[in-house]
C-alpha positions as CSV (number, residue, x, y, z in Angstrom):
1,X,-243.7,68.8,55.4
2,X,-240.1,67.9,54.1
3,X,-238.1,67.1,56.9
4,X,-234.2,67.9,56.7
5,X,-231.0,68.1,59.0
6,X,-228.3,70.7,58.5
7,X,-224.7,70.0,59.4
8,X,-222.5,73.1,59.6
9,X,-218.5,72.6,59.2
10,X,-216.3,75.2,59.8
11,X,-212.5,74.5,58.7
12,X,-209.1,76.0,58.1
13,X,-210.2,77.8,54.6
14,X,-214.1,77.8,54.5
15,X,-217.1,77.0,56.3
16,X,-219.9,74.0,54.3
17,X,-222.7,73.4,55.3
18,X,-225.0,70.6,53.8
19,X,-229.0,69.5,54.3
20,X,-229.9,66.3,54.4
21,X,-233.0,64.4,53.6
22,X,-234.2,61.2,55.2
23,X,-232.6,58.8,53.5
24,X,-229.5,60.6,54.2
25,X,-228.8,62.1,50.9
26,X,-227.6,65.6,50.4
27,X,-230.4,67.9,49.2
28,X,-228.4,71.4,48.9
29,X,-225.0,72.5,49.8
30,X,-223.7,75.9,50.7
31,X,-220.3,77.2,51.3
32,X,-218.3,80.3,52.6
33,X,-214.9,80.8,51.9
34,X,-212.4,82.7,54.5
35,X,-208.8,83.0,55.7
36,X,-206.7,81.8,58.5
37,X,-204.9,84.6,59.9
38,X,-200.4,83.6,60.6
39,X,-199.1,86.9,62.2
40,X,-196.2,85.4,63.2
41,X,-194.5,82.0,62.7
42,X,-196.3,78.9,64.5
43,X,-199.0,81.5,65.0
44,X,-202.4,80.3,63.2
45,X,-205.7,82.2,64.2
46,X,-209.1,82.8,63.0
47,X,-211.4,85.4,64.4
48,X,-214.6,83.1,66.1
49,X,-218.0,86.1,65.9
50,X,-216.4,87.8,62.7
51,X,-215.9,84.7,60.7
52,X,-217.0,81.2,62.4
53,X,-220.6,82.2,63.9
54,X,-220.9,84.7,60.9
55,X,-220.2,82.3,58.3
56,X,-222.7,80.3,60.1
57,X,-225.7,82.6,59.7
58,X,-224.6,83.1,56.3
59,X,-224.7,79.2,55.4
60,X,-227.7,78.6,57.1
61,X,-229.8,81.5,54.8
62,X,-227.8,80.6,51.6
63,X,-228.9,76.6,52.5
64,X,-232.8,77.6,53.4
65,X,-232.9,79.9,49.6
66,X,-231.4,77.3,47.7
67,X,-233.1,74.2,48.9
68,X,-236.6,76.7,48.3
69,X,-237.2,75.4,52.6
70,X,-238.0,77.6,55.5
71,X,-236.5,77.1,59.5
72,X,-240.0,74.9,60.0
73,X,-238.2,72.5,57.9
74,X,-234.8,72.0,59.6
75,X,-235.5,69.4,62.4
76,X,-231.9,68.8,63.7
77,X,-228.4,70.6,63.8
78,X,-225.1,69.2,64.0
79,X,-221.9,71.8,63.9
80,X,-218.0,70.7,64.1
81,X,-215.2,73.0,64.1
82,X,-211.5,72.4,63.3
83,X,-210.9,70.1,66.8
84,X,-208.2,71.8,68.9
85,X,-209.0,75.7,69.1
86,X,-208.6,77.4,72.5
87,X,-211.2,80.1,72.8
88,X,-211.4,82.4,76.0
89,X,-215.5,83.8,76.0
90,X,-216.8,86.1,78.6
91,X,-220.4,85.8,80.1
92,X,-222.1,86.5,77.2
93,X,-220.1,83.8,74.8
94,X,-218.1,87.3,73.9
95,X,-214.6,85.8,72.2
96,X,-211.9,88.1,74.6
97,X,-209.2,87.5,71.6
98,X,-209.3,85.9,68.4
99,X,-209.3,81.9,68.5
100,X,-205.7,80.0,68.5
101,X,-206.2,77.0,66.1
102,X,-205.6,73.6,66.4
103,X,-201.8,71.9,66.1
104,X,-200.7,73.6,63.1
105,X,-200.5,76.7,65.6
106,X,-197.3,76.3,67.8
107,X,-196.7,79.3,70.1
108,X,-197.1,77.1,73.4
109,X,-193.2,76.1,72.9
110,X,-192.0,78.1,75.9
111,X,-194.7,76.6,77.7
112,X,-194.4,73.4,78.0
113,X,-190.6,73.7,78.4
114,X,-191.8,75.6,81.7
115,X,-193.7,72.3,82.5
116,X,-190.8,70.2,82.4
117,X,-188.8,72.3,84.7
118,X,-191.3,72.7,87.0
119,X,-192.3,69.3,87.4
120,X,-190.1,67.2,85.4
121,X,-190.5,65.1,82.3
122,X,-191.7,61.7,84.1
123,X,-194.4,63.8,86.3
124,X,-195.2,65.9,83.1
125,X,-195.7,62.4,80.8
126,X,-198.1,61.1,83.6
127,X,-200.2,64.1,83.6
128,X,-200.7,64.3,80.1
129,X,-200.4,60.8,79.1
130,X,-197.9,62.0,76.4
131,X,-195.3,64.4,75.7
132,X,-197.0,67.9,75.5
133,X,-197.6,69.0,72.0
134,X,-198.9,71.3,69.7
135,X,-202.8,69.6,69.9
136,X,-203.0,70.0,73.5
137,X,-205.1,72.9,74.4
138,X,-204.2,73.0,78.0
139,X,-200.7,74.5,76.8
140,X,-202.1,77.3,74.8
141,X,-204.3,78.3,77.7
142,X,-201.2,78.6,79.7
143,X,-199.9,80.8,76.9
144,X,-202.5,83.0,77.2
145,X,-201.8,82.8,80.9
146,X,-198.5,83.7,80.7
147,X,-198.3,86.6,78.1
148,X,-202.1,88.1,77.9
149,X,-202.9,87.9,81.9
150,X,-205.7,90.7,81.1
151,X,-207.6,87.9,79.0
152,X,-206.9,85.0,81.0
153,X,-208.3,86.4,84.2
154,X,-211.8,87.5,82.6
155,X,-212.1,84.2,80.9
156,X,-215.6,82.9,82.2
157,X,-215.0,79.9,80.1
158,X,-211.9,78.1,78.0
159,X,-213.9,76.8,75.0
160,X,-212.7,74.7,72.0
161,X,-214.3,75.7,68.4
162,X,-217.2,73.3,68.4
163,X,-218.4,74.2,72.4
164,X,-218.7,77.8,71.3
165,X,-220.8,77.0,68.5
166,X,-223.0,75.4,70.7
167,X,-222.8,77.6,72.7
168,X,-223.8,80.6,70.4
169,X,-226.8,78.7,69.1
170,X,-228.1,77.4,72.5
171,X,-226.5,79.2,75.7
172,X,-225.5,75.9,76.9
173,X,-221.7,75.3,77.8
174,X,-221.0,71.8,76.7
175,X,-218.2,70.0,75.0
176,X,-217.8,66.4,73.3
177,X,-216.2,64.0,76.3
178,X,-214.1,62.3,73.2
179,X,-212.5,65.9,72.3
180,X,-212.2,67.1,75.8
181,X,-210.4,64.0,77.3
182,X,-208.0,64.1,74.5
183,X,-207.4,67.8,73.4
184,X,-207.7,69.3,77.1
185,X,-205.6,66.7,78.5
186,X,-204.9,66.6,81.6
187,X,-207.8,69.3,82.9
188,X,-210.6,66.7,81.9
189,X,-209.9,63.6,83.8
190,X,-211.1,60.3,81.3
191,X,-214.6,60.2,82.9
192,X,-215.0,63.5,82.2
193,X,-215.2,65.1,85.2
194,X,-212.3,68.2,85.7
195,X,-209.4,67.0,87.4
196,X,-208.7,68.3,90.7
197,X,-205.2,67.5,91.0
198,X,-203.7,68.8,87.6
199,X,-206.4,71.1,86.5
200,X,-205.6,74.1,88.6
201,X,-202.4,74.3,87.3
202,X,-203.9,75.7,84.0
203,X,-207.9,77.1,84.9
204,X,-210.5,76.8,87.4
205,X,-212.8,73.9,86.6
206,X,-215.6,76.5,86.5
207,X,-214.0,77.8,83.6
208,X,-214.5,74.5,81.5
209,X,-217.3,73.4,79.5
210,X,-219.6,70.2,80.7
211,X,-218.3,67.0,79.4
212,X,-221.5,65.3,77.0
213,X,-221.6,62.5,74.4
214,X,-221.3,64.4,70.9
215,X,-225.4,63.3,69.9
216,X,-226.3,64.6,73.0
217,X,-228.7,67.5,72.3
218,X,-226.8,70.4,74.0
219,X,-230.6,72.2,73.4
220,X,-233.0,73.9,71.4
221,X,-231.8,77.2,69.6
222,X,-232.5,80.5,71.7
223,X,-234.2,83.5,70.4
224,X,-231.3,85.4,70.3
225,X,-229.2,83.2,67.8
226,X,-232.8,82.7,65.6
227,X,-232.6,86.0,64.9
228,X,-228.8,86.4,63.9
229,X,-229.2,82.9,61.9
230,X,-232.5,82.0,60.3
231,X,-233.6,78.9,62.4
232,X,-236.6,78.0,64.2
233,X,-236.5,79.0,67.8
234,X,-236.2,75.9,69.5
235,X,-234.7,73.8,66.7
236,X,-232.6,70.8,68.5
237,X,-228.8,71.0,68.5
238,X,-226.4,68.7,69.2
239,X,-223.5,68.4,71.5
240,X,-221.0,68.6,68.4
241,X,-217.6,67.6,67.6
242,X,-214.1,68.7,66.2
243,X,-214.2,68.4,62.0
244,X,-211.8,65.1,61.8
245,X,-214.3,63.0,64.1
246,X,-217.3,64.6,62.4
247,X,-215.5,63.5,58.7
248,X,-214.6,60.2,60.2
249,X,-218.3,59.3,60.9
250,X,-219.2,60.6,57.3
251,X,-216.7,58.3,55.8
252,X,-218.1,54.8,57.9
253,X,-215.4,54.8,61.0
254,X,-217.4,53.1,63.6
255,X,-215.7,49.9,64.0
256,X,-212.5,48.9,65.6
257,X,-209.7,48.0,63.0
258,X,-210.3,50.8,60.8
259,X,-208.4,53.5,60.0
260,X,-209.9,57.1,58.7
261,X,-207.7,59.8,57.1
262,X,-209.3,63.2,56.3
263,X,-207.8,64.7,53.2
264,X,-208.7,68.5,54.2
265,X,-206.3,71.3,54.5
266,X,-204.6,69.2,56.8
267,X,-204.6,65.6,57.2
268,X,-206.0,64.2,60.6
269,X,-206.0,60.1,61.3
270,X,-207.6,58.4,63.5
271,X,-207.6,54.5,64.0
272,X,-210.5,52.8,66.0
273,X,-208.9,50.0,68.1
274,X,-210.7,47.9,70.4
275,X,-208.3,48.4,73.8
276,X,-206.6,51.0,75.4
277,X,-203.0,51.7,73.9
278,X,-200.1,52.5,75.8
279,X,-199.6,56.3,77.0
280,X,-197.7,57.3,74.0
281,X,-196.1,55.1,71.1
282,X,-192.3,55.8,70.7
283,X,-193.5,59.5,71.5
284,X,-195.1,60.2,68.0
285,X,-198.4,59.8,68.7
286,X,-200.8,61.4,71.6
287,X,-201.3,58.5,72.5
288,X,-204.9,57.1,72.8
289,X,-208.4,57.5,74.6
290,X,-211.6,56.6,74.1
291,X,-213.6,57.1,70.9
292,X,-217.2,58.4,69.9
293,X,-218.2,55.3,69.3
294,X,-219.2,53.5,72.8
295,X,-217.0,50.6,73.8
296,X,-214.1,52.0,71.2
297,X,-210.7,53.9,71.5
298,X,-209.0,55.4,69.3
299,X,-205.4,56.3,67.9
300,X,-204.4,59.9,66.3
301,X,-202.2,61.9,64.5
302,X,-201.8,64.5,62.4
303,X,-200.1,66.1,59.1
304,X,-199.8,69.9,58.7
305,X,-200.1,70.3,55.5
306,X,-202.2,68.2,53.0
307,X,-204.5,70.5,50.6
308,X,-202.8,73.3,51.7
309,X,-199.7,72.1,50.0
310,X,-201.6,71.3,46.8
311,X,-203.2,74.6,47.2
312,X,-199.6,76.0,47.5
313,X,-198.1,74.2,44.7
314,X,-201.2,75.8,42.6
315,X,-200.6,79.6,44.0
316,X,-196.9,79.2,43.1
317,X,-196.7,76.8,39.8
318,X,-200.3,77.0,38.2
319,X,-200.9,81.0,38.9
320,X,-201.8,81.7,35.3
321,X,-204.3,78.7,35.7
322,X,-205.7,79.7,38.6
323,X,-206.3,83.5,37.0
324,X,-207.9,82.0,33.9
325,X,-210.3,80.1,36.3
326,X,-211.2,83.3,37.9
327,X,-212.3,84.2,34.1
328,X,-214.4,81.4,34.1
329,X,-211.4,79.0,32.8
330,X,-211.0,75.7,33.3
331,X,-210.5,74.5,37.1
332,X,-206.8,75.0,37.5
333,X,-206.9,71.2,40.0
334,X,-208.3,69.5,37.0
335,X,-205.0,70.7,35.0
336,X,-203.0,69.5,37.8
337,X,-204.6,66.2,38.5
338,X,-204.0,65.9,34.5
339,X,-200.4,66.9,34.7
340,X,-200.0,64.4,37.9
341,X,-201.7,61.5,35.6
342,X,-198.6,61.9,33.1
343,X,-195.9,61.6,35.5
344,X,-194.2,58.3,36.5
345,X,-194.2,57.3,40.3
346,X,-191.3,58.8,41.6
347,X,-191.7,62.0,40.0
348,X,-188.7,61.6,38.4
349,X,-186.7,61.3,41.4
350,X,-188.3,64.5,43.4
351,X,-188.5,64.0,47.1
352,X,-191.3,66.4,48.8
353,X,-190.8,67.1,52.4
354,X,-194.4,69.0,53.0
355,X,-193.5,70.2,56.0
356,X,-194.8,74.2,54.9
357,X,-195.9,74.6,58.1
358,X,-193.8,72.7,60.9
359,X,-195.3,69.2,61.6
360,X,-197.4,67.1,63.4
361,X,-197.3,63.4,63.9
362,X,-194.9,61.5,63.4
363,X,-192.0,63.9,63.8
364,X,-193.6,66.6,65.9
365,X,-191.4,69.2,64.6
366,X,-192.6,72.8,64.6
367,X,-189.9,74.0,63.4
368,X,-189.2,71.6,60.3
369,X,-189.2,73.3,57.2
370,X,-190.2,71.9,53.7
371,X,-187.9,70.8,51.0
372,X,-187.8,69.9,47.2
373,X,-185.4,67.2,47.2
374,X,-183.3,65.6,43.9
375,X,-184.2,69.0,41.4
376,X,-182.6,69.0,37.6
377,X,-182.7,70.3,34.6
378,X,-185.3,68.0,33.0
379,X,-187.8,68.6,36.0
380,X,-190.9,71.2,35.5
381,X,-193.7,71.8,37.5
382,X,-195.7,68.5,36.4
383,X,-192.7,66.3,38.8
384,X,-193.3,68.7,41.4
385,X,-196.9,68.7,41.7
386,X,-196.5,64.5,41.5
387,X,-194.0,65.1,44.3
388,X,-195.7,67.1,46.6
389,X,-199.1,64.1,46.4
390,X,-196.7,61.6,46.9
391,X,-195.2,63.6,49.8
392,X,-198.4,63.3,51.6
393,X,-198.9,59.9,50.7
394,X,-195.3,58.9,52.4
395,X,-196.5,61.0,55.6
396,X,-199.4,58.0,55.7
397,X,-196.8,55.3,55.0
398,X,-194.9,56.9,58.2
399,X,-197.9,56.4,60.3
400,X,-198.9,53.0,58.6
401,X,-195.0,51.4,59.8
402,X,-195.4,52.9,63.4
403,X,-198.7,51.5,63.5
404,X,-197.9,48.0,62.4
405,X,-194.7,48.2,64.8
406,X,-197.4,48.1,67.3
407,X,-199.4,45.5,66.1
408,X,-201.7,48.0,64.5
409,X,-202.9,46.8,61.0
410,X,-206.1,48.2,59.5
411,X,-208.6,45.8,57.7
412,X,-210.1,49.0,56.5
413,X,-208.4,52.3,55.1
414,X,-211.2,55.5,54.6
415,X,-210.4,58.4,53.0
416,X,-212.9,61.7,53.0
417,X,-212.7,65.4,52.3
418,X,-211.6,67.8,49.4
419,X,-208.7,65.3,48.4
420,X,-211.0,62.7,47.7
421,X,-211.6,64.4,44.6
422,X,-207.9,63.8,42.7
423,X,-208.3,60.2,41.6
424,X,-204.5,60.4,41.0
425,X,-204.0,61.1,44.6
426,X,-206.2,58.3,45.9
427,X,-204.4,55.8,43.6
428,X,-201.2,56.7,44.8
429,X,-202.0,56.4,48.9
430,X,-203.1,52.9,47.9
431,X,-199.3,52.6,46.2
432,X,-197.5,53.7,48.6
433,X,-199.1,51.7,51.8
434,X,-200.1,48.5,49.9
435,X,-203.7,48.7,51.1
436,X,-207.0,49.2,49.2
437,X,-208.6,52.4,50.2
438,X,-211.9,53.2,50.3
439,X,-212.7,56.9,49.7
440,X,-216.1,58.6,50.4
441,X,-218.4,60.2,48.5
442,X,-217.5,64.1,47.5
443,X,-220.0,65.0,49.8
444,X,-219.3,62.6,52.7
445,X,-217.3,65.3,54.4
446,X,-217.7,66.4,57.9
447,X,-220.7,68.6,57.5
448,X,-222.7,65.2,56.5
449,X,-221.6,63.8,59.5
450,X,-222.6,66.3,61.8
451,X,-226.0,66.2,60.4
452,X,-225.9,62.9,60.7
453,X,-225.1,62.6,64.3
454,X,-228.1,64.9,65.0
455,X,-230.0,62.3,63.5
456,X,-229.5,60.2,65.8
457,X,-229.6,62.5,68.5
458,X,-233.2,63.9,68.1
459,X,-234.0,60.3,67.6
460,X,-234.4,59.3,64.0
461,X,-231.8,56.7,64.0
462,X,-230.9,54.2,67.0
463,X,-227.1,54.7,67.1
464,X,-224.1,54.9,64.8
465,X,-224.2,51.2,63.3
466,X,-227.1,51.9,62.1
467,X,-225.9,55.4,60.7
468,X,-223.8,53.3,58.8
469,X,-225.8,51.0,57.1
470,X,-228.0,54.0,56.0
471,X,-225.1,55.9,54.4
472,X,-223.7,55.0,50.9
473,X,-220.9,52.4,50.1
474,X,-217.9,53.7,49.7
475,X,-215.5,53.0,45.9
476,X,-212.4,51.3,46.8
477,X,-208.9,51.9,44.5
478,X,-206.6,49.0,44.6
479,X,-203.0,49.1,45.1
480,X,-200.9,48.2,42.3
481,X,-198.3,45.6,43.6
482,X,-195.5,46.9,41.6
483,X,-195.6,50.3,42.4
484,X,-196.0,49.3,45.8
485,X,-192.9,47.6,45.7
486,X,-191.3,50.7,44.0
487,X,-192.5,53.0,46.5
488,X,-191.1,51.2,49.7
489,X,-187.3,52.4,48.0
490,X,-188.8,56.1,48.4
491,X,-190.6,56.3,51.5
492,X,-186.8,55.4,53.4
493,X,-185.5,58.4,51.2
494,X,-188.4,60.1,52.1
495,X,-187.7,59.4,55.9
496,X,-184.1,59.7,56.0
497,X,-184.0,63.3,54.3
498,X,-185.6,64.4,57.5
499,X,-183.3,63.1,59.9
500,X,-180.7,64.2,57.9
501,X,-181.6,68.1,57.5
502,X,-183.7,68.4,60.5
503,X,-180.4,69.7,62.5
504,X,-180.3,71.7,59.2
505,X,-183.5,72.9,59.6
506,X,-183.3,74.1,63.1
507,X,-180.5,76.0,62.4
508,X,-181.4,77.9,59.5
């Protein structure tokens, strides 16, 4: 009997799922598009039964027809969600209101001004660890708190997107101890265990999931959940994780002095270190905790808007393209990696802030606003679209600079997800920070890693070094020295037009 895992993904525009032999190569892949829902500004939702558990059954049948496999052949299964939801479930794993998403969704402003005045910033920095931000989950439970009482006092449990998708397959309430201690800081103290002191000040600890390693098999899939999705009753599932870690594990990250960036939607770092960093670094990061791997830590940050700014420069600048590739034309991303290709570094002097949505690391700035800086007459939409990838690329220069300020210098730079796929892209992150990047198969995405995880976790593999070394090697694109050198001139532009509209912004 063909043996196979299945690793589920849901993100912030569809949910992939992938099967995976033993020799952990893809056998059939399977994906379901849907929208995030922005009712109001720094507002980001997504409905968790009607599209995440949904999209989940769906995947799971489409993957069984078109790998020609039944449920008997699915041995393990490994599910991550986009990392920093807040979802409020009754008894029955019911969501009581649709899920708030991760740090792209900002609404807990109020809240954590209400944190400082209550308890001051010093008191406030030593709870968290950091300065409160749009990431930490704690803050949006006190928004539901605060203005949907109804919801927060039925809550049987706060849950983040990958603990209720455990949670629908198996009935078991767990959570990944690297994504509780640092999304649900500071309810989850950094063994794991719920923190008496600060906790109640945002939910009862019986109102939390169980902390567990993320290839810890949470259990065995109930009858209930068989029926809804198409698996074996039984079938072993695994703890789980948030998307980035998933991807990062896909893409190799599983030793100190490496640093992962998943090119989704969004862009989410993470760099493995092998210590404990400070609480916070100059404020712009959350700081750090430990990692998935054993004996690791990690650093994080994140950019709000990475394919979602390609996808909007395609919506806006290629919408004939994208119609005729409804009509079965050419992909409109092909045509504007092509255009890309043809324009100079610089873009002709266009400065990108993508800041669509308010941003993330390093600025943590909800309320920044994007800009296309330096426009003329000779400009089209080719310089823009060059603009807007170099845009994200500066964001990782950003990061890069803090980093080394710190002492922080990567021998390794991964790159995985959708964005892997513009070659133009690729070659200009490896421009812009100096540094050869290795970027991951089109498949290595966080779906992969998931189902690789439950491979280890129902036993077929002895940890994650060994993962590695049965996974693919990665392509690396080379920096060209003097573009490097030319891009150094526009990442201080690229900095400095923040600073110098962000009063701007905030006003307007």
């Amino acid at each position: 009997m063909k043996k196979l895992l299945l690793g589920v993904d849901v993100g912030t525009h569809e949910t992939k799922g992938i099967l995976v032999d033993m020799n952990y190569r893809p056998v059939a892949e399977y994906s379901v598009p849907h929208q995030m829902e922005n009712p109001r500004p720094n507002y980001f939702e997504m409905d968790a039964e009607g599209v995440w558990w949904s999209d989940f059954c769906e995947v799971t049948k489409g993957l069984m027809k078109k790998a020609g496999i039944g449920p008997e052949n699915i041995i393990g299964v490994g599910v991550d969600v986009m990392g920093c939801d807040c979802i409020p479930v009754d008894e029955n794993c019911h969501p009581l209101r649709k899920a708030i998403l991760y740090g792209i969704d900002a609404r807990a402003e109020d809240q954590i001004r209400n944190l400082y005045r209550e308890f001051g910033e010093e008191r406030v920095i030593e709870m968290f660890g950091h300065r409160p931000k749009s990431d930490d989950i704690s803050t949006k439970i006190l928004w539901i708190r605060d203005n949907e009482p109804e919801i927060y006092n039925k809550t049987f449990k706060f849950l983040t997107g990958s603990s209720y998708m455990t949670a629908k397959l198996t009935g078991k309430y767990l959570i990944d101890s690297y994504l509780a201690k640092g999304a649900f800081r500071p309810i989850y103290r950094m063994d794991g265990s719920y923190n008496e002191k600060d906790g109640p000040i945002f939910c009862r600890a019986d109102q939390m999931a169980v902390c567990a390693d993320v290839i810890d098999v949470a259990g065995g899939v109930t009858k209930e959940a068989a029926a809804e999705c198409g698996l074996k009753e039984g079938t072993p599932v695994i703890v789980g994780t948030g998307d980035s870690t998933s991807e990062s594990i896909a893409g190799g990250l599983v030793s100190p002095g490496t640093l992962f960036m998943q090119f989704g939607s969004t862009m989410f770092y993470i760099y493995c270190t092998d210590r404990q960093m400070d609480a916070c670094i100059e404020d712009r990061f959350p700081g750090s905790g430990p990692y998935t791997i054993p004996g690791s830590f990690a650093v994080t940050g994140g950019t709000n808007c990475a394919g979602t700014l390609t996808k909007w420069v395609r919506d806006v600048f290629y919408k004939e393209e994208a119609e005729r590739e409804k009509n079965g034309g050419p992909d409109a991303y092909t045509i504007m990696v092509q255009d890309a290709a043809e324009v100079e570094a610089g873009s002709g002097g266009i400065i990108v802030l993508p800041y669509l949505y308010g941003e993330r690391s390093p600025i943590h700035d909800p309320l920044a606003k994007g800009v296309i800086f330096g426009l003329n007459g000779n400009h089209g939409r080719a310089e823009i679209n060059r603009a807007a990838l170099e845009a994200v690329a500066y964001s990782v220069g950003s990061h890069m600079k803090l980093f080394a300020a710190h002492g922080l210098v990567p021998d390794e730079l991964i790159i995985a997800g959708g964005g892997t796929q513009n070659p133009v892209w690729m070659q200009i992150v490896a421009d812009v920070t100096g540094k050869p990047v290795k970027v991951a198969e089109k498949w290595q995405t966080a779906g992969y890693g998931a189902a690789c995880m439950a491979a280890i976790g129902c036993g077929l593999l002895k940890d994650f070094y060994e993962l590695k070394e049965a996974m693919p090697r990665t392509k690396t694109v080379m920096p060209d020295p003097e573009r490097h050198k030319f891009y150094q001139k526009y990442q201080e532009l690229y900095e400095e037009l923040y600073k110098n509209t962000c009063d701007l912004m905030h006003r307007l």
